[in-house]
C-alpha positions in Angstrom: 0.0 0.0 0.0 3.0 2.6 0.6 4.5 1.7 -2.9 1.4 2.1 -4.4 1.1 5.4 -2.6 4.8 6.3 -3.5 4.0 5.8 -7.2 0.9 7.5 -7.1 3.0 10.7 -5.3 5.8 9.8 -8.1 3.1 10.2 -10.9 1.6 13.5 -10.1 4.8 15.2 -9.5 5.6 14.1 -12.9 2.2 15.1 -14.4 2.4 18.3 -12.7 5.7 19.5 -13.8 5.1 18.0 -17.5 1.6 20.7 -17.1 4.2 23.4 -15.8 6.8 23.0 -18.4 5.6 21.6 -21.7 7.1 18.5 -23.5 10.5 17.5 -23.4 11.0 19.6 -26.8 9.6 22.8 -25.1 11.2 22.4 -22.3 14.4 23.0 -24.4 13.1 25.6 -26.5 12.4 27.4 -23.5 16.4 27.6 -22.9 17.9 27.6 -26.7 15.3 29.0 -28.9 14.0 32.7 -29.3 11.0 33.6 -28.1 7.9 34.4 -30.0 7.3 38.3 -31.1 4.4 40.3 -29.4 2.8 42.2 -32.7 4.6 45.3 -33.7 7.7 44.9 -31.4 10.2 42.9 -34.6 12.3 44.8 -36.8 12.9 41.5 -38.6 14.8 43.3 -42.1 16.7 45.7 -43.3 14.3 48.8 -42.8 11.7 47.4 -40.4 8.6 45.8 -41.0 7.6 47.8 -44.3 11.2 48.3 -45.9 11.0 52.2 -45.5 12.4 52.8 -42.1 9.1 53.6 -40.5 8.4 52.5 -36.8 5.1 53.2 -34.7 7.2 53.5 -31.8 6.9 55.9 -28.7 9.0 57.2 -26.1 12.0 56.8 -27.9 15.2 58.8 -26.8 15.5 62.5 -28.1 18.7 63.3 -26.3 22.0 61.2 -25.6 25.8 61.2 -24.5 28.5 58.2 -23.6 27.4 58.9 -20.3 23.7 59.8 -20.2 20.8 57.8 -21.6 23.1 54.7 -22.5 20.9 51.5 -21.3 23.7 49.0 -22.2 26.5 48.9 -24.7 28.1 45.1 -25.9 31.5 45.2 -27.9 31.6 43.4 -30.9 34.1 41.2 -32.3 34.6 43.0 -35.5 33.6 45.9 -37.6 30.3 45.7 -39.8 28.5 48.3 -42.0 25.2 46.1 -41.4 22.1 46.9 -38.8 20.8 45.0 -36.0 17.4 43.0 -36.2 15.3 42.4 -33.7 12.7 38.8 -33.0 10.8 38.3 -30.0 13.6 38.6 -27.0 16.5 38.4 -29.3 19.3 41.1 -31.5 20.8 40.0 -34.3 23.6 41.3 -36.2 26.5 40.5 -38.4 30.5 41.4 -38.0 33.7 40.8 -39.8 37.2 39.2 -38.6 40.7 38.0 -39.5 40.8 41.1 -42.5 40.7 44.2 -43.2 39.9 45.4 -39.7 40.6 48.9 -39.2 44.3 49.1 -37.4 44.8 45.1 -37.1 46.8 43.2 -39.5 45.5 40.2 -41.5 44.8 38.1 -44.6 42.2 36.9 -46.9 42.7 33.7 -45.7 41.3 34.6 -42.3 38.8 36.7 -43.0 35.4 35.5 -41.5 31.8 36.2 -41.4 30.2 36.8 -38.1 26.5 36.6 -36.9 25.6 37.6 -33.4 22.9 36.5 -31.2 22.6 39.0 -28.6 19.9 39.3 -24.9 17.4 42.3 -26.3 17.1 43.5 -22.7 20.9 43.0 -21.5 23.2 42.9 -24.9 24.3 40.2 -23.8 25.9 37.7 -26.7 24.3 34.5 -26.6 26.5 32.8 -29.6 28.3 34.1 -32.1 28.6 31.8 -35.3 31.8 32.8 -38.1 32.0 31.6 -41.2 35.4 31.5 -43.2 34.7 33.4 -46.7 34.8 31.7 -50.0 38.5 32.5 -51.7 39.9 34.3 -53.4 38.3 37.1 -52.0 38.7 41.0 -52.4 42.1 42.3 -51.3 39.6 45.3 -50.0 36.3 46.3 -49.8 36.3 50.3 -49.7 34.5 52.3 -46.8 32.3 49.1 -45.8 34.0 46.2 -45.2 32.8 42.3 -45.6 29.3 42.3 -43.7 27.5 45.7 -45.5 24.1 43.4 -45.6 21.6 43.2 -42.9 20.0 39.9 -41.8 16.3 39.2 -42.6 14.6 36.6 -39.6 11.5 35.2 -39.4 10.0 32.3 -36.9 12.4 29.6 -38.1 15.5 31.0 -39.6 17.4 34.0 -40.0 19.5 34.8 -43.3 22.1 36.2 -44.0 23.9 37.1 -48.0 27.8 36.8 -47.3 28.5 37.9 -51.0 30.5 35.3 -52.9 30.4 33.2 -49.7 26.4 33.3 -50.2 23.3 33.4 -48.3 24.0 30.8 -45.4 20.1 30.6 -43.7 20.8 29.8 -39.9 18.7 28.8 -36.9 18.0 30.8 -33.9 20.2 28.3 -32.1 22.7 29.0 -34.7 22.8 26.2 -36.3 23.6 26.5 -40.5 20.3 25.4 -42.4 21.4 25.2 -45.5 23.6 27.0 -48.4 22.9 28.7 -52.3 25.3 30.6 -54.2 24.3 33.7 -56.1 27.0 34.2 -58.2 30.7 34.9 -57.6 32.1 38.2 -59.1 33.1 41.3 -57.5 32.5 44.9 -59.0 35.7 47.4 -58.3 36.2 46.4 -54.6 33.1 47.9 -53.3 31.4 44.3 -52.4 27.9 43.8 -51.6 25.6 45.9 -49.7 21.6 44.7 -50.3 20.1 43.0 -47.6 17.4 39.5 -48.2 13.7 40.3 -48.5 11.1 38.2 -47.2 8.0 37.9 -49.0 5.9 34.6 -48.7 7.7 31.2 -48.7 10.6 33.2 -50.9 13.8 35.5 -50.1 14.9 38.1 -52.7 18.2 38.3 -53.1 20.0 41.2 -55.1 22.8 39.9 -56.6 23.3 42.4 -59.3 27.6 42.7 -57.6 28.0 38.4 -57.7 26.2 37.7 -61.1 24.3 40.8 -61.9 20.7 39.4 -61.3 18.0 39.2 -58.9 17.7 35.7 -57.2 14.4 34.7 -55.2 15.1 31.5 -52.8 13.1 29.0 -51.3 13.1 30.0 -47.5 12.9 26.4 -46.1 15.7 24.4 -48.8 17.9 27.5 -50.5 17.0 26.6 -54.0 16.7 29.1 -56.6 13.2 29.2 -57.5 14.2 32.0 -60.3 16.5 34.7 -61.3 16.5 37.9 -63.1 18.6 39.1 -65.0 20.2 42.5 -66.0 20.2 43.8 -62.6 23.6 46.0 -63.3 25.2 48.4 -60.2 22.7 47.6 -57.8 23.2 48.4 -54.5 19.9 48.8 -52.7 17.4 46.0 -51.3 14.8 45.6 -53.3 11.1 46.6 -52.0 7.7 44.6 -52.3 5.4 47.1 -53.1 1.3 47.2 -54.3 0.3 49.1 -57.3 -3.2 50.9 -57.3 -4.9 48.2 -59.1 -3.6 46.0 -56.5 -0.9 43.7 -58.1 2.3 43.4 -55.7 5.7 44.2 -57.6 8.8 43.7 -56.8 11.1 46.9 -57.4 14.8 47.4 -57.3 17.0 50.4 -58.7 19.6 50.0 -61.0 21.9 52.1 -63.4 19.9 54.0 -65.9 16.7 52.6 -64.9 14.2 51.2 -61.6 12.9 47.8 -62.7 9.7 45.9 -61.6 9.2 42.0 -61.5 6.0 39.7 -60.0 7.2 38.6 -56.4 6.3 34.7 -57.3 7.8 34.0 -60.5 10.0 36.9 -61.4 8.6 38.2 -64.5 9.2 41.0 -65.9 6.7 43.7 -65.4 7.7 47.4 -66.1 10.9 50.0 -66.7 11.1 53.6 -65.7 14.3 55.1 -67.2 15.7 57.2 -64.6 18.2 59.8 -66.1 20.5 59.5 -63.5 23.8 58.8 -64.9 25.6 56.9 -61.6 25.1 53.6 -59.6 22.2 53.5 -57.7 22.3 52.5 -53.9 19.6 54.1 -52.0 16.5 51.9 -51.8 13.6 52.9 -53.0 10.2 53.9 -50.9 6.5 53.8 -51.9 2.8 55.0 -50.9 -0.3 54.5 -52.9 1.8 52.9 -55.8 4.0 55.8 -56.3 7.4 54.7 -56.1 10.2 57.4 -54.9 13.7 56.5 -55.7 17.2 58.6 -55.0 20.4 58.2 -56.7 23.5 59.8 -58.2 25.3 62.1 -56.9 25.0 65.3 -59.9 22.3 65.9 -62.7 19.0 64.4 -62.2 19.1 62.7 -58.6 15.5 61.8 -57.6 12.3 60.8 -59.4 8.4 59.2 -59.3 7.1 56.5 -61.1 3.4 55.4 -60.9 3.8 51.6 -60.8 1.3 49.4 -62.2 2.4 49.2 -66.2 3.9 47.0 -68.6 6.9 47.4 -70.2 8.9 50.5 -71.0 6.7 53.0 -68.9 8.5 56.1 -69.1 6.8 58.9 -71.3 3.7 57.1 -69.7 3.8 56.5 -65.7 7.4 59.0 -64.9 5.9 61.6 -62.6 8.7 63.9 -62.2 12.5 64.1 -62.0 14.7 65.9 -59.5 18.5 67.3 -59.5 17.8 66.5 -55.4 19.1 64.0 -54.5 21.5 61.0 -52.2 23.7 58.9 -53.3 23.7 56.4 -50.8 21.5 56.7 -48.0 17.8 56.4 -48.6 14.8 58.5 -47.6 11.6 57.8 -45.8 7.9 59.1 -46.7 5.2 60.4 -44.6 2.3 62.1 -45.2 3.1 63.3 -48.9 6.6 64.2 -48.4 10.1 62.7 -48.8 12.8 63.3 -46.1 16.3 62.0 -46.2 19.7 63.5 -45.3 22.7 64.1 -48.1 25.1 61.6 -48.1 28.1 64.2 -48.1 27.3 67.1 -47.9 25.4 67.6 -44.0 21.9 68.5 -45.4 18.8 67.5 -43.8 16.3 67.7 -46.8 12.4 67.4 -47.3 10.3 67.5 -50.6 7.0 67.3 -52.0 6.3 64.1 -53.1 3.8 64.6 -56.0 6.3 67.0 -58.1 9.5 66.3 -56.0 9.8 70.3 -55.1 12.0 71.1 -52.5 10.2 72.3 -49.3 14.0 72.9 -47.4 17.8 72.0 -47.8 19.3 73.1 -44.2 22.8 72.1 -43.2 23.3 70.5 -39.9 25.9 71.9 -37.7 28.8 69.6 -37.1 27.7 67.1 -40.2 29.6 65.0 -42.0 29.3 62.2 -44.4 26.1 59.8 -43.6 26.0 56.3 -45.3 23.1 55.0 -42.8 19.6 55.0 -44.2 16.7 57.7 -42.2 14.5 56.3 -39.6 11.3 57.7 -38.7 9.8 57.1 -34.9 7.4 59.3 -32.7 7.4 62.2 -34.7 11.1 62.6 -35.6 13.6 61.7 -38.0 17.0 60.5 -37.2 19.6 60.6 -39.3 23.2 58.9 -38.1 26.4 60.0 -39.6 29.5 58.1 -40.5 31.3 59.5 -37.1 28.5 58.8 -34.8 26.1 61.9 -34.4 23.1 61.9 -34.5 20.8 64.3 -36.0 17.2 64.4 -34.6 14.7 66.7 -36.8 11.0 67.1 -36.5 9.3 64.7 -38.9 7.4 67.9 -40.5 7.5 70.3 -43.7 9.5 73.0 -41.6 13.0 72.3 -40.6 13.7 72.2 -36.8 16.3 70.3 -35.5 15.8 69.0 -32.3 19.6 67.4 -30.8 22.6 66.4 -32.2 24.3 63.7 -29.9 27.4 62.1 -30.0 28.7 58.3 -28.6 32.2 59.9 -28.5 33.0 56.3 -30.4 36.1 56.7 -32.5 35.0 54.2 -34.8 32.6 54.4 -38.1 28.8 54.0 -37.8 27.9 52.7 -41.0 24.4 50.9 -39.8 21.1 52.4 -39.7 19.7 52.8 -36.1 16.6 50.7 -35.7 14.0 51.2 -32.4 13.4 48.6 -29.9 10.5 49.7 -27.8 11.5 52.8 -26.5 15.0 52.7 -26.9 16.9 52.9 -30.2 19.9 50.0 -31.2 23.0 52.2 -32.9 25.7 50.2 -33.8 29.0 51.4 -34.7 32.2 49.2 -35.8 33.2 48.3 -32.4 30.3 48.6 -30.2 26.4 48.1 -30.2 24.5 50.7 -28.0 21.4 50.1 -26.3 20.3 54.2 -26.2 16.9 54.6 -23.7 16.4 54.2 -20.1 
């Protein structure tokens, strides 16, 4: 009778805990695997949610210093021109080691590909998986170094497009999924930059640098479900974008022209010549299906195309064309007007978006070069230059700036800044800063 009783005690401890904790499976996942996103709270891409750099976040930081407003800060193991994501309680992001580091010594044949897991509420690194590049590599990469491309993550995976090396899909244990190479050529040492787009069970891949196409991969195996090609100096991630009658196109900018392709099977849809006579790296924004794209850095700089035709659509669907323009970083859109920040030359600039006019050109005081894309949050834009200021103007159609703040990080900031709740993630080539209460 005491056995029995023994085993009966024996049982509903065991049925007890197995209520508590979940199956054997949970109960690991509840140690090893991110948790699940509450709505609204991932940046899961390059640009957030919508590709544009907008965020419906509030309370975010207005004012900062390396001693005031700094939640946490984590070092990282190598310099990176990429920008943190965030999934449920997890940061990623993606370094470089071994070469090419800013004052260290090294060779090709060391060179690796970090990406971080990081604590969203401490910084703290969970793992950090490196992978050796594919040789030969690039004896340099100008200005941005081997990791310019931000991850993309979704509930399974997160991936990442290591250029020649190619888009490695990993799991949020950090585990490699699986492999696909895009191509392998390099375009005068400036390497890749575009970042992988989700859409559906596919991830866009522009790979105009490694085999001068667009590639869309199956998210769960790698394998090329089809590729575009004639996707020449490319720089910017592409953008998924509706047209007025409804149809969902998949646009990217490239030299002489912006180009539109159907998401599931990559055909060709429409051309907008663009006059702009340079390589186009900004990406491009939309609203309504008007699509605003930036680019060049003289002449004609900026322009509108009404999406939704076939074929050459130029002398029919061009809205307007612009001498205003970036060369690099890319704008944001709100409320009929186009925002963004000169790459070079420290102006904070707004336009109209239905004939491109400029509303204001201001200069910023203190400005210098800015490679990192505009973010939009609570009202303001912030704008993050190359030495680690950062500008924060009203989000409206008269210019007031509102701070400048400074990490006092010798480094470069080439990443965009991204929210997380009410703080904002800044990352820089040495450190990642956690700015907020």
């Amino acid at each position: 009778m005491k056995k029995a009783l023994r085993l009966c005690n024996v049982l509903l401890l065991v049925i007890f805990a197995w209520a508590c904790l979940g199956t054997p499976l949970a109960i690991a996942q509840n140690f090893t695997s991110a948790k699940a996103p509450a709505p609204g709270q991932d940046w899961p891409c390059f640009r957030g949610p919508t590709g544009m750099g907008l965020s419906t976040a509030k309370g975010l930081p207005e004012k900062w210093s390396p001693s005031d407003n700094i939640a946490w800060k984590t070092k990282l193991p190598g310099p990176g021109a990429s920008s943190p994501v965030l999934f449920g309680d997890r940061i990623y992001i993606t370094c470089y080691s071994g070469f090419f580091v800013p004052g260290e010594e090294g060779s090709k044949e060391d060179l690796k590909r970090h990406l971080i897991s990081l604590k969203r509420d401490s910084g703290v690194v969970i793992w950090d998986k490196a992978v050796l590049a594919k040789q030969p590599e690039e004896d340099t990469i100008r200005d941005h170094g081997f990791a310019a491309s931000t991850p993309a993550v979704d509930a399974d995976r997160i991936y990442t497009f290591q250029g020649k090396t190619g888009v490695i899909a990993f799991d949020h244990d950090g585990n490699e999924l699986w492999r696909a190479d895009v191509g392998s050529q390099t375009h005068h040492n400036w390497g890749s930059a575009a970042s992988p787009v989700l859409w559906r069970n596919l991830v866009f891949i522009n790979a105009s640098v490694e085999s001068d196409s667009l590639v869309a991969l199956d998210r769960k195996t790698g394998d090329i479900k089809w590729r575009a090609q004639g996707i020449k100096e490319a720089w910017n991630t592409p953008l998924v974008i509706t047209a007025e009658s409804g149809r969902e196109e998949l646009v990217v900018a490239t030299a002489g022209k912006v180009m539109a392709f159907a998401p599931a099977d990559g055909k060709p849809l429409w051309t907008c010549k663009t006059d702009i006579g340079w390589y186009m790296v900004p990406s491009v924004v939309a609203d309504k299906g008007i699509v605003y794209c930036l680019g060049g850095r003289s002449g004609v700089a900026g322009l509108a195309v009404k999406a939704g035709g076939e074929g050459d659509v130029t002398s029919s669907h061009r809205l307007w064309t612009s001498q205003k323009g970036s060369n690099v970083s890319s704008p944001v859109y709100l409320n009929g007007y186009l925002y963004w920040m000169h790459e070079s030359r420290g102006l904070a600039m707004c336009a109209k978006a239905d004939t491109g006019e400029l509303v204001y050109e201001k200069p910023l005081s203190r400005a210098d070069q800015a490679y990192s894309s505009a973010l939009l949050a609570d009202g303001r834009l912030y704008y993050l230059t190359r030495t680690g200021r950062t500008f924060v103007i009203a989000a409206k159609p008269e210019f007031e700036q509102l701070a400048v703040n400074d990490l006092g990080d010798k480094s470069i900031f080439n990443g965009s800044p991204i929210p997380d709740g009410s703080r904002l993630l800044i990352r820089s080539d040495k450190f990642l800063y956690c700015v907020g209460k």
